[in-house]
N, C-alpha and C positions, 0 to 999 in steps of 0.2 A: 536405461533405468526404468523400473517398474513406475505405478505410479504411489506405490511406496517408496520408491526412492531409490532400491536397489539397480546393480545390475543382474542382469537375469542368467543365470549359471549355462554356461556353454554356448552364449551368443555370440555371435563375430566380435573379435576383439575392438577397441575403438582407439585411435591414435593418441596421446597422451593430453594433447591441446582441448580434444574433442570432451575425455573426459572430467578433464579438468571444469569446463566449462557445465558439464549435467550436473555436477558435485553443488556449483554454486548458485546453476542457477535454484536447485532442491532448496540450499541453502536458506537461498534471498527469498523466498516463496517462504520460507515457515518464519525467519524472520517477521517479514512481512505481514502474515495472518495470527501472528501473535502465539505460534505454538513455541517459538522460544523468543522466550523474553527475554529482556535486557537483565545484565547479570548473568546471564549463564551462560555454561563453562561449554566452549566446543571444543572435548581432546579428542587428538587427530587419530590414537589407537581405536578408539569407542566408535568414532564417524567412520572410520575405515570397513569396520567389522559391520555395524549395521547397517553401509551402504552397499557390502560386497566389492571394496575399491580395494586397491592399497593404500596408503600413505602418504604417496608423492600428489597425486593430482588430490587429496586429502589436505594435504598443506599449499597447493598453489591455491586452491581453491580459497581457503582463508585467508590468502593474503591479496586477492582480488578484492574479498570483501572489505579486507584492513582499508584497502586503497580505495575502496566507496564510501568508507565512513560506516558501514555497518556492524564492523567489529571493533577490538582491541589488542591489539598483541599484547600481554601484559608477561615482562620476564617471571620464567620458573611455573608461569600457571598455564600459560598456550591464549587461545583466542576465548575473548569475553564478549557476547552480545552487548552493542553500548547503549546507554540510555542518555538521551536526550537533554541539554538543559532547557527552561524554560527559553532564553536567548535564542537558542540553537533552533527550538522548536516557533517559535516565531519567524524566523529568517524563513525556514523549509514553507510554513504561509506563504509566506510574502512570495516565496519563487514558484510556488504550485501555482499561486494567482495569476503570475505571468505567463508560465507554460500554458495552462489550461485557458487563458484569453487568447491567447494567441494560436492555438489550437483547436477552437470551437470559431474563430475566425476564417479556419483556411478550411475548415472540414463546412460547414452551412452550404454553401455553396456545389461539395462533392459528393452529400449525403445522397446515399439510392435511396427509393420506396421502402426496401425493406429492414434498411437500419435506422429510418424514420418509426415505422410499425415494431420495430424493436425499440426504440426508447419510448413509444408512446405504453408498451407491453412491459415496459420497467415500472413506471409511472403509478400505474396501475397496481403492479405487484408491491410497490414500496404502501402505497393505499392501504392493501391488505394486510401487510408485514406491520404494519403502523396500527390498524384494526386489532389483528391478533396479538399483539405485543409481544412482538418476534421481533427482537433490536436485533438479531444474530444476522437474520433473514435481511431485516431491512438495510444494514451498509452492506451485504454484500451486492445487492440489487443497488443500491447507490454507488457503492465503486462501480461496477458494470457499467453504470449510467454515463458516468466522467471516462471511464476508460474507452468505451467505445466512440467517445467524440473525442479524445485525442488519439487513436487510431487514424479515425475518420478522416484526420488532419493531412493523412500522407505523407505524413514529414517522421523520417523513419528515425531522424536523432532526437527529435524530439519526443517521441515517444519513449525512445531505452533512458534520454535523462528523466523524463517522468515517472518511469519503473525503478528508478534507483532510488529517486525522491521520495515517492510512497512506500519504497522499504523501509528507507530511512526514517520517517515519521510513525513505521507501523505501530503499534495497540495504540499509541496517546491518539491517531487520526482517528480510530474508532472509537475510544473514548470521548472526543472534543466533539463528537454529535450531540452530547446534552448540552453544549453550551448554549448552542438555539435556543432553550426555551422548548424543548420539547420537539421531538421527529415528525409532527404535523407538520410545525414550519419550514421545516426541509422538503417536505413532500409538496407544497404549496409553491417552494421560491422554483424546484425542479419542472413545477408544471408550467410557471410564467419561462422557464426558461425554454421550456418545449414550442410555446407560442410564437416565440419569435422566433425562433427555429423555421415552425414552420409557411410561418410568413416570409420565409428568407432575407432576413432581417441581422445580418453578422453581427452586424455594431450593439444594435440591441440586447441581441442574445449575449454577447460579449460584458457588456455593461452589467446585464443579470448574472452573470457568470462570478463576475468579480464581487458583485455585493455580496451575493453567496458565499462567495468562500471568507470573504471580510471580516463576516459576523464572529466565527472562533476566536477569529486574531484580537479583535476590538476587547472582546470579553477579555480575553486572557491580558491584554496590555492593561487594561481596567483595575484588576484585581489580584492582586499577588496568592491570596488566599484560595482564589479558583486552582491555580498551577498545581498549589497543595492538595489541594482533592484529587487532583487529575493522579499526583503522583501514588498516592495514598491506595486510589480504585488499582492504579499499574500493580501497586504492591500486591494487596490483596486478592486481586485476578493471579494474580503469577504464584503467590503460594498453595491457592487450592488448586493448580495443576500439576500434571504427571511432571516426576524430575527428570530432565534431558539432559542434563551437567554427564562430565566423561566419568 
């Protein structure tokens, strides 16, 4: 697949598993980055046609994702992006919290020189991203930040259920950065957590880790009326972009 997503006309065929698998992972990637929102309509003639696939690994593909919780089979209409409930999106907290402590746990210890000097180089650019008032810029250099210390981890299941996790949670995770109180304070709790880093300090770094991610949950368990905004920005982000429905 291109890195539009297609496959590239008269390239070595791929065995049917193989491409099943490019289909979704394109899928769980736009998912994920919020180019298809919850609510919309993935039909498998429209995905076939603009991925250059057929149909079959078109349809396995969405029924992996059925089976990760990022779509909907819904009869008569094909696969629906799902959206989240408040509930549902508290739980995915609560288990990111666990993944990513326990993954900045095993990784402190395994970090090289220069995945150090990469998150101290995130840190800095979240800084700038925070300066310029570039929120786009700034979670992705904070995802980057988290991803790369659960890599770091070595723990290769924990990673792909971390990647399935943050599909699952995708735009409300990028939205719930305003529940801080403003992307300073992100950039602040990311730097104490750099410290104990690199103090080599697991426990530490761990305990920073978790009040971090804490702070959305708390809010959101706090206030029913936050959710509503949260769902309202979902909405209104999602209508001013392009339609991707079949």
């Amino acid at each position: 697949m291109t890195a539009a997503g297609s496959v590239v006309d008269g390239a070595t065929p791929l065995e049917n598993r193989t491409l099943r698998e490019q289909v979704a992972d394109h899928l769980r990637r736009e998912i994920m980055e919020g180019r298809l929102a919850p609510g919309a309509e993935l039909g498998e003639v429209s995905l076939a046609a603009s991925l250059n696939v057929s149909r079959g690994p078109v349809r396995e593909a969405l029924g992996q994702l059925a089976a990760e919780k990022l779509v909907t089979i819904v009869p008569r209409k094909g696969a629906v992006v799902r959206r989240l409930t408040r509930q549902e999106f508290l739980d995915a907290y609560q288990v990111r919290e666990a993944l990513e402590s326990m993954a900045i746990r095993l990784a402190v210890p395994r970090l090289s020189d220069a995945e150090r000097a990469e998150l101290h180089a995130m840190c800095s650019e979240m800084d700038a991203a925070t300066r310029d008032g570039d929120s786009e810029r700034f979670f992705e250099i904070n995802q980057g930040f988290h991803d790369l210390l659960v890599r770091a981890s070595g723990n290769q299941m924990l990673v792909e259920m971390h990647a399935q996790l943050m599909a699952q949670m995708g735009r409300l995770l990028k939205q719930s950065v305003q529940l801080r109180g403003g992307v300073g304070h992100s950039v602040a709790e990311h730097r104490e957590i750099l410290t104990a880093i690199d103090r080599g300090d697991a426990v530490a770094a761990a305990r920073l880790l978790e009040a971090h991610i804490e702070v959305p949950q708390r809010v959101l368990e706090a206030n029913d009326e936050t959710w509503l905004a949260l769902e309202m920005q979902e909405e209104t982000t999602t209508a001013e972009e392009p339609n991707t429905d079949a």
